[in-house]
C-alpha positions as a LaTeX table, in Angstrom:
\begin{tabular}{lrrr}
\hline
Residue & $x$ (\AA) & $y$ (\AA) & $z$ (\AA) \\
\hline
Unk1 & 248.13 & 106.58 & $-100.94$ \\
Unk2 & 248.23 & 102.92 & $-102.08$ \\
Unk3 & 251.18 & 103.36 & $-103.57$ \\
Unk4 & 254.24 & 100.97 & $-104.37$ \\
Unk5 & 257.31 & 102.79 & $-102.28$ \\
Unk6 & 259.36 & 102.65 & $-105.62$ \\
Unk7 & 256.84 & 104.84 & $-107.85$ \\
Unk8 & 256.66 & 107.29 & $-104.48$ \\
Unk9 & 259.79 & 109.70 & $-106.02$ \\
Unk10 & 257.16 & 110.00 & $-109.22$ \\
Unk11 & 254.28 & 111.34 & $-107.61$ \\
Unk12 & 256.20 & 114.44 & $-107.40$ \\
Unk13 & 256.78 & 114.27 & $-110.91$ \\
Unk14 & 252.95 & 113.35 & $-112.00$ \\
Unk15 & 251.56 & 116.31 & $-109.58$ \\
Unk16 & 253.91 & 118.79 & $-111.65$ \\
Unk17 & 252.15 & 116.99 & $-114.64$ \\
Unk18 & 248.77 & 117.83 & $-114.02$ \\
Unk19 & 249.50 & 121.19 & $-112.65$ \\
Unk20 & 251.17 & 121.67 & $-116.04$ \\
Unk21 & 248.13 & 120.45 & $-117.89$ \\
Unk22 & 245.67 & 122.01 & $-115.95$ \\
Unk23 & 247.46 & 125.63 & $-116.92$ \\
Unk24 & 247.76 & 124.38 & $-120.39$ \\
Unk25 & 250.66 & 126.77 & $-120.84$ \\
Unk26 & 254.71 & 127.03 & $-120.00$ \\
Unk27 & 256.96 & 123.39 & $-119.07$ \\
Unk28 & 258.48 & 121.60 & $-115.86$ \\
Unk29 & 261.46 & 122.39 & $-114.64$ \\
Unk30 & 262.82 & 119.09 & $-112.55$ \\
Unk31 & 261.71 & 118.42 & $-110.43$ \\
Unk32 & 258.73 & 120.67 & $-108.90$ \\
Unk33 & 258.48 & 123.93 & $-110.77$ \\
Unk34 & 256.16 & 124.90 & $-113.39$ \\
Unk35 & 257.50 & 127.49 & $-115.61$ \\
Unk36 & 255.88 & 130.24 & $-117.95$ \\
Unk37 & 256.66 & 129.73 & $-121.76$ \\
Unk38 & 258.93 & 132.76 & $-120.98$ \\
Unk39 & 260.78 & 130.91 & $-118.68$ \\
Unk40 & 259.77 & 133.23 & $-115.28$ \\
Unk41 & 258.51 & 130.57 & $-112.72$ \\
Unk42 & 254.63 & 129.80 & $-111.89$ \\
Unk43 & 254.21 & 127.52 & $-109.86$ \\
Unk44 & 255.63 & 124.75 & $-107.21$ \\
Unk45 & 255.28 & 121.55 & $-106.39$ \\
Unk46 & 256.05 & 120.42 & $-102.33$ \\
Unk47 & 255.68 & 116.89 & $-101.63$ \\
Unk48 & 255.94 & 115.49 & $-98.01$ \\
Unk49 & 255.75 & 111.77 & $-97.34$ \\
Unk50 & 256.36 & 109.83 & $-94.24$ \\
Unk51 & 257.43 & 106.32 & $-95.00$ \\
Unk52 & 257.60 & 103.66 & $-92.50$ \\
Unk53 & 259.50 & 100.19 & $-94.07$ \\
Unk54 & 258.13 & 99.91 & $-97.17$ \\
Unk55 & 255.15 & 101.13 & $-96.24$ \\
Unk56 & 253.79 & 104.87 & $-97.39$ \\
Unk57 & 252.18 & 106.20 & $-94.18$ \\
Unk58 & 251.39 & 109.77 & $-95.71$ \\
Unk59 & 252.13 & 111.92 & $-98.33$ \\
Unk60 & 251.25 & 115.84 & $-98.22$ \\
Unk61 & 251.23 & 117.33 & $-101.51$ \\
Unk62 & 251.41 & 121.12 & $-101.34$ \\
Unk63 & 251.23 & 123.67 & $-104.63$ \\
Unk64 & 251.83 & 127.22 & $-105.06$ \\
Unk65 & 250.41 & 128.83 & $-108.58$ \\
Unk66 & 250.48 & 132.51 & $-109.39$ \\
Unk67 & 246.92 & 132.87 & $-111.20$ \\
Unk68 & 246.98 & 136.28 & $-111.14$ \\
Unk69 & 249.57 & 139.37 & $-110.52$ \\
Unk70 & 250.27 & 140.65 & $-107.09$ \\
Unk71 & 252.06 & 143.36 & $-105.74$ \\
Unk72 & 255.46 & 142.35 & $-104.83$ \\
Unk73 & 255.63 & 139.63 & $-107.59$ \\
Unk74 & 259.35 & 138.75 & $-107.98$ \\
Unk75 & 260.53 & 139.87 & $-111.79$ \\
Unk76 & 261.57 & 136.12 & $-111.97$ \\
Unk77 & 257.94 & 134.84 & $-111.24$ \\
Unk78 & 255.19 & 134.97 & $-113.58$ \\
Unk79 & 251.20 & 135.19 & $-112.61$ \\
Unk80 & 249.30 & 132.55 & $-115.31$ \\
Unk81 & 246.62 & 135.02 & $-116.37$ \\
Unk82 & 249.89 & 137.11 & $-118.32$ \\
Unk83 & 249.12 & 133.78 & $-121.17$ \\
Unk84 & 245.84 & 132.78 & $-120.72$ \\
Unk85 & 242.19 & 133.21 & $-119.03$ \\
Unk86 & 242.89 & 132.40 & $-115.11$ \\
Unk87 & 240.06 & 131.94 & $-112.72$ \\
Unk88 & 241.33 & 130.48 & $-109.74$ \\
Unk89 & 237.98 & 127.93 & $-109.75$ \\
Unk90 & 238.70 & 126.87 & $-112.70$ \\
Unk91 & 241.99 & 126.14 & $-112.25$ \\
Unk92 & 241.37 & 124.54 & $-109.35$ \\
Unk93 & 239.10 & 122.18 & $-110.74$ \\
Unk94 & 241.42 & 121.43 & $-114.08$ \\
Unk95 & 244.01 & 120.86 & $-111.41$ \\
Unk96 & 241.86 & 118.35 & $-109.27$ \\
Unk97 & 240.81 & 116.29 & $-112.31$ \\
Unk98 & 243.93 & 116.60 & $-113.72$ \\
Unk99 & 245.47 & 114.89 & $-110.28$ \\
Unk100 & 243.27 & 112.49 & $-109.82$ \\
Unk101 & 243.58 & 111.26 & $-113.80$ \\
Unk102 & 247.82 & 111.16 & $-113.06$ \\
Unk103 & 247.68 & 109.32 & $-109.66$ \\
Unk104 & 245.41 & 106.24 & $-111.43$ \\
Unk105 & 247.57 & 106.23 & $-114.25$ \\
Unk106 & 250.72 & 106.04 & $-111.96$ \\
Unk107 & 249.29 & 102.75 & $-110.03$ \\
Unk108 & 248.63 & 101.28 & $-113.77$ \\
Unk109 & 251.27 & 102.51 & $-115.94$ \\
Unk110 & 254.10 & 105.33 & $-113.98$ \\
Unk111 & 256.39 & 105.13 & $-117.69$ \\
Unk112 & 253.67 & 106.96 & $-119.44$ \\
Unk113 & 253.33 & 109.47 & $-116.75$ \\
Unk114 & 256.96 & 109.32 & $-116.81$ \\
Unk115 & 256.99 & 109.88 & $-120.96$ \\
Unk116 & 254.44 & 112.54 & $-120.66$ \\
Unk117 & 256.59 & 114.61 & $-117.83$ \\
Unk118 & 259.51 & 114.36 & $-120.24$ \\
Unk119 & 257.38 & 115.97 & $-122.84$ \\
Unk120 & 256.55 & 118.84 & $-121.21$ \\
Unk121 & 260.14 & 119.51 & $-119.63$ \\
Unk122 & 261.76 & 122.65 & $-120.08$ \\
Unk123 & 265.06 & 120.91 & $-118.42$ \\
Unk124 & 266.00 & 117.78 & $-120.78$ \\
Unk125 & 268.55 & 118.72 & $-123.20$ \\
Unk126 & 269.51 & 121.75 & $-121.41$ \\
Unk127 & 272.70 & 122.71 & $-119.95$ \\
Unk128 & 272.46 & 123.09 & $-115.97$ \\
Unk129 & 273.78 & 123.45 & $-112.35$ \\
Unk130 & 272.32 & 121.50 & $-109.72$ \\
Unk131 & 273.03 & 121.84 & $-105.87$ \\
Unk132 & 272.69 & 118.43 & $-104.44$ \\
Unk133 & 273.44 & 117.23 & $-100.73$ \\
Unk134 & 276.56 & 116.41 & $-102.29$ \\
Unk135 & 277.62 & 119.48 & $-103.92$ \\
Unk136 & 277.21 & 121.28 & $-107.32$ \\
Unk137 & 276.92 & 119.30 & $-110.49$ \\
Unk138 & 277.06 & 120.84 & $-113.67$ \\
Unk139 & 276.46 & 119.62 & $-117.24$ \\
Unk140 & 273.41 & 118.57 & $-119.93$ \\
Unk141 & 270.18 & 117.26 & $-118.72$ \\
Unk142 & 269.95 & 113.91 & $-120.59$ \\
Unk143 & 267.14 & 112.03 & $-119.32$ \\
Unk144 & 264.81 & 111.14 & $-116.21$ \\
Unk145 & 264.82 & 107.75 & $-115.08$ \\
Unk146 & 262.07 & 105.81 & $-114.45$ \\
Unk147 & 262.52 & 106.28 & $-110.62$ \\
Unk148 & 262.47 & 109.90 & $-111.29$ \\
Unk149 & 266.00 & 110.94 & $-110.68$ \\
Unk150 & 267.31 & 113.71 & $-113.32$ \\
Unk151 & 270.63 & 112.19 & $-115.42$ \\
Unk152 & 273.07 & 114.81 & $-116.38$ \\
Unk153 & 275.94 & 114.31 & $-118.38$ \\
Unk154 & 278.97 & 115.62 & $-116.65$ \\
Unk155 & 282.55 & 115.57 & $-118.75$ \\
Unk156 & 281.94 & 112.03 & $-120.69$ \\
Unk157 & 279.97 & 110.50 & $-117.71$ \\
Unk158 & 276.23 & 110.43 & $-116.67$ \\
Unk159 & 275.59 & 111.78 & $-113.04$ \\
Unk160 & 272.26 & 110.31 & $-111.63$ \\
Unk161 & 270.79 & 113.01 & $-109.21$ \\
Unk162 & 267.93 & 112.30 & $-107.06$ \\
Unk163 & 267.36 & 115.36 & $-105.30$ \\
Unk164 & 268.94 & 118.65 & $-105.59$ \\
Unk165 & 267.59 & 122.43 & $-106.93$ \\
Unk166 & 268.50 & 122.36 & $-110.98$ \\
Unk167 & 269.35 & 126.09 & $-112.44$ \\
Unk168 & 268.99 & 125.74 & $-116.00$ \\
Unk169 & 271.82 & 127.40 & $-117.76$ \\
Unk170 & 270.56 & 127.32 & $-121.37$ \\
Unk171 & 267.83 & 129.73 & $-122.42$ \\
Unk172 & 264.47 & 128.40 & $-123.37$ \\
\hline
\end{tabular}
């Protein structure tokens, strides 16, 4: 993608966006799971890039949605058509327009796809756990900052965490 290097930890972010708008149900969970307005998860969001300098080279964007129930579906996952009409086309095509329309706005303006992610997150204000590289953090999702990274409030201080799987603690 033409893409500055410095808005490339947002794409993530703005593909759980539109994947969350084209369901038009449940929240984000930071910072690549779509969850049901239950709280069971949807859907994932994989993001691959290979970055050479400051150069983007590639990015491969992969996305797993449960549109409808399956045999072996997890108690803790949730299929889309449980809250709401689900045809896999149309989702599809929500989902495509819904990309496309999140990726132009990130080149012009990544804080409003930044405000809008923060609108739809299940995680903010919640109490968590994340496993990072660095070990487990644990404390109050505060904020994202505008290079994506998840701010947690950990006895008195903010943590900033860039990458890492976030359990949230608090029920929704």
């Amino acid at each position: 993608p033409r893409l500055p290097l410095a808005s490339l930890s947002l794409l993530s972010l703005a593909a759980g966006l539109a994947l969350c708008e084209a369901c038009g149900v449940g929240g984000l969970k930071w910072p690549n799971d779509l969850l049901a307005p239950d709280g069971r998860k949807l859907a994932g969001v994989l993001l691959e890039a290979q970055v050479s300098g400051e150069e983007v080279a590639y990015v491969l964007l992969g996305i797993g949605l449960n549109v409808h129930r399956a045999a072996g579906l997890p108690p803790e996952a949730a299929a889309l058509e449980a809250f709401t009409e689900a045809s896999r086309v149309q989702v599809l095509a929500r989902l495509l327009e819904r990309l496309e329309a999140r990726y132009q706005e990130l080149h012009r303006r990544p804080q409003a796809v930044l405000q809008a992610y923060k609108a739809r997150s299940y995680t903010l204000g919640q109490p968590v756990r994340v496993a990072t590289p660095e070990g487990e953090v644990s404390g109050r999702a505060t904020d994202i900052a505008a290079d994506g990274s998840l701010l947690v409030e950990c006895s008195g201080q903010i943590r900033r965490i860039a990458a890492g799987e976030v359990q949230l603690l608090g029920v929704l």
